[in-house]
N, C-alpha and C positions, 0 to 999 in steps of 0.2 A: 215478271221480268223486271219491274220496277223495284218489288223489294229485293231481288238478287243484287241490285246494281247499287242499292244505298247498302247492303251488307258485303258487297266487295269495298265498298269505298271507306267503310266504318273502318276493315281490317287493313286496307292501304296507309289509311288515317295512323294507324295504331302502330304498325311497323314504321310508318315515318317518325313517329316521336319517341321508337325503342332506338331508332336509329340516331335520332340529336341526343337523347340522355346520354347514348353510349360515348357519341363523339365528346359531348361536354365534360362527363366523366374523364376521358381518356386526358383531354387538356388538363385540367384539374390538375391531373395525378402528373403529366410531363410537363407542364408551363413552365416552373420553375429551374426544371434543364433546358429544355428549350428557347426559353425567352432571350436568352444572351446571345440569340444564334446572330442578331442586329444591331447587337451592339459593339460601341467606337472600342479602338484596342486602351485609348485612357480607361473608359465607364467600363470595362472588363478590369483590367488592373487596379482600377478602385475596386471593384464588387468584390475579387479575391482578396485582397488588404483588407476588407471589411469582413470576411468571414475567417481567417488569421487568427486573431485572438479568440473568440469563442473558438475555435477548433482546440487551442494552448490552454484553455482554462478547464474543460472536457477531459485531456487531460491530464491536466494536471489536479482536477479533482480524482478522478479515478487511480490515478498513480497513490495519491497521498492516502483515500481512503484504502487501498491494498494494502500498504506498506503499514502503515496504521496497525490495521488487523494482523498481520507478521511479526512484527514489534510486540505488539500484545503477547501474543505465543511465543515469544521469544525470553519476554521479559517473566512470565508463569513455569520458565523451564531451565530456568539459571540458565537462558545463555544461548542455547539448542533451538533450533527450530526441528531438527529432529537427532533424538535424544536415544535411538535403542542401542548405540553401544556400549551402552553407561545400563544404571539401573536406580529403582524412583522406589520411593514409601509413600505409603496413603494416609496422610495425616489433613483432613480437612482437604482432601482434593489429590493430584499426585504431584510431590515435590521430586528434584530430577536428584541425584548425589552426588555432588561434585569433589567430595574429600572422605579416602578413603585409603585404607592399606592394601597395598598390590601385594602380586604374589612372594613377593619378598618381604611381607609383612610391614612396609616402609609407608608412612604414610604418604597421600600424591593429593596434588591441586589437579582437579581437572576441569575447573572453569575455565571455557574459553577466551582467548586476548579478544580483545577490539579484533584485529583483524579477522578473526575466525569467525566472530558475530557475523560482522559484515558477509564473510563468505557466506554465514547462515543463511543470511538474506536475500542474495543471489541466487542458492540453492532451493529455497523456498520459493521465485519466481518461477525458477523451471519446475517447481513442481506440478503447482497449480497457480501462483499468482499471475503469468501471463493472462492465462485464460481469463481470470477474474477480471482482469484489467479489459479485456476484450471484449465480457459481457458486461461492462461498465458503460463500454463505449458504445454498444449495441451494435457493432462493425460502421460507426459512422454513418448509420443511416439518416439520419436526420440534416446531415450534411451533402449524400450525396443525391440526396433531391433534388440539390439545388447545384452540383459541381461534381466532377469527377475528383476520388479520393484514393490515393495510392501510398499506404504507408509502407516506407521502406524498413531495411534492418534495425532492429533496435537492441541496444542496452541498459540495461537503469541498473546504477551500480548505487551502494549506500556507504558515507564519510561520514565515521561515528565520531563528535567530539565532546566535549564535557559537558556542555547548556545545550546543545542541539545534534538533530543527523541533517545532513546532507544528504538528496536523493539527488543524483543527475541523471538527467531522462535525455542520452544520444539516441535520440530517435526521428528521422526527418518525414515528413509525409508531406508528398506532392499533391498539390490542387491545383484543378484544371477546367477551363471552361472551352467550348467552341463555340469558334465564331465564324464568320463567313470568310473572315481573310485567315482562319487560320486558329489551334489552339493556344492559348494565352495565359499559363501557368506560374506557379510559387512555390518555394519549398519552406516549409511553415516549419522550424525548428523551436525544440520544448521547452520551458525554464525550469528551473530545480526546486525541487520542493523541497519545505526548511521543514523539519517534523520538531515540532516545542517539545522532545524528549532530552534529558539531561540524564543519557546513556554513559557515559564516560564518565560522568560523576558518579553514579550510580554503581558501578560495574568497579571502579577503584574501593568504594567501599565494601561491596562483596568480596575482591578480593584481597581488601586487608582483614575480613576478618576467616577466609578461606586458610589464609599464607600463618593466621595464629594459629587455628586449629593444626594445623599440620606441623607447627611448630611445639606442640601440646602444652598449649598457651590457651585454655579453656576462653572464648570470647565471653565472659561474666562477668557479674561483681567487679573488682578493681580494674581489670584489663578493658570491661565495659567503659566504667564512669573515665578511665585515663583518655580514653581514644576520644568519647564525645567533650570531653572539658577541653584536648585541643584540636579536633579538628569541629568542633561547634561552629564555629562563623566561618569557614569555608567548603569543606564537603559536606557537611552534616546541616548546613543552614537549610535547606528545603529536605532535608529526607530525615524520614524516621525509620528507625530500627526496633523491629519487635521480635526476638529472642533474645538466648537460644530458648525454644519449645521443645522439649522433650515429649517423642511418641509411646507409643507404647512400648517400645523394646527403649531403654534410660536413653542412652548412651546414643543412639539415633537422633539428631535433631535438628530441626529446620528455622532457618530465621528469613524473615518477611519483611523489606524494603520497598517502601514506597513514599514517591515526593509529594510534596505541596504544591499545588499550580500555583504561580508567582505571577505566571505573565497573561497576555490579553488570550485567550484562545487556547491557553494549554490545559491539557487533561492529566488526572492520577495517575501514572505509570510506577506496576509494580516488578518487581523482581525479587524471585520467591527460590531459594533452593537449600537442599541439605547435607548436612554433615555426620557419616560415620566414623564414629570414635572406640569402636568396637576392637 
């Protein structure tokens, strides 16, 4: 009877401390929603003002690195983030063709303006860059450990200009804690991200030498050395130009534009597309 009574008590014992691990686990994992349930409506309006910027920084990393990566593919496809109404040669990779003779045999510019870029990039959002942007953010989880996280609608639209883009990120997301007198919330709006691409400069010299070809004004030899002798110290001062390349059909060919990074933090950005003169 004695040893029944110390091996019920061993397994009392033993369910008591499944029971505080589970409790102290459970705190663990809710403390930090929880804990604000005490506090003043200031030290609440502080705590949310304090998590404010890392929420804007989250993202605004995540925004820049999407767009980043969009931009890339953008700038690899003359212009296009999606390119199949057109048609591309395989020279060293697929270049997209942006000058070509339509069905009236007439030669045509079909690189996209600035604005159509930018459309590109929008379109490219809704393809997949939201999502991207959302498994960047991980849904806020790290955030909403510690507050309730309610991102409202959003848009992020891109302003292409000569040295830089513009990304403006309308998108507001509510943060919220409760407390005993009541929930005590913010609406934490994004800042814009500057992308160090010199698209506009870039995109004028594709298509000044898009508008020669079409003009059938071979971009070589004289036409080449006249454009860089004068636009050398203003568009051509960070970008270099390497064609025309000639693929394997002559008369096919692709020229490779890519800048010099100048400033603190900017990267190579190329733009790559070709010309048929067939």
């Amino acid at each position: 009877m004695i040893k029944r009574g110390k091996k019920g008590q061993v397994t009392l014992f033993i369910i008591i401390a499944i029971v505080i691990i589970a409790v102290v686990a459970v705190g663990v994992i809710f403390w930090p929603r929880i804990s604000g349930v005490f506090m003043s409506q200031q030290q609440t309006d502080s705590f949310l003002a304090s998590q404010s910027e890392p929420l804007r920084d989250s993202v605004y990393d995540c925004v820049e690195s999407v767009s980043e990566e969009i931009f890339e593919t953008i700038g690899l496809q003359a212009g296009y983030y999606t390119w199949y109404h057109l048609y591309a040669i395989d020279q060293a990779g697929t270049k997209v063709v942006v000058m070509f003779k339509d069905d009236n045999s007439v030669r045509v510019n079909k690189l996209p303006s600035l604005n159509m870029i930018a459309q590109e990039y929008e379109d490219a959002l809704e393809t997949d860059g939201y999502d991207k942007i959302d498994t960047c953010l991980n849904d806020f989880s790290s955030f909403k450990r510690k507050m309730t996280v309610e991102p409202q609608e959003r848009k992020i639209t891109a302003e292409i200009r000569d040295d830089n883009i513009l990304i403006n990120i309308d998108w507001p997301i509510k943060i919220s804690k409760a407390t005993i007198r009541g929930d005590a919330s913010q609406v934490v709006e994004q800042k814009d991200v500057l992308l160090l691409i010199p698209l506009g400069k870039i995109w004028q010299v594709a298509n000044d030498i898009v508008n020669s070809e079409v003009q059938q004004k071979p971009f070589a030899d004289l036409v080449f050395q006249q454009y860089v002798t004068s636009n050398y110290n203003t568009l051509l001062k960070y970008i270099t130009i390497d064609g025309p390349i000639h693929g394997p059909e002559y008369d096919v060919i692709t020229f490779l534009l890519t800048t010099q990074p100048y400033r603190e933090g900017e990267k190579e950005f190329k733009f790559y597309f070709a010309c048929d003169r067939r």
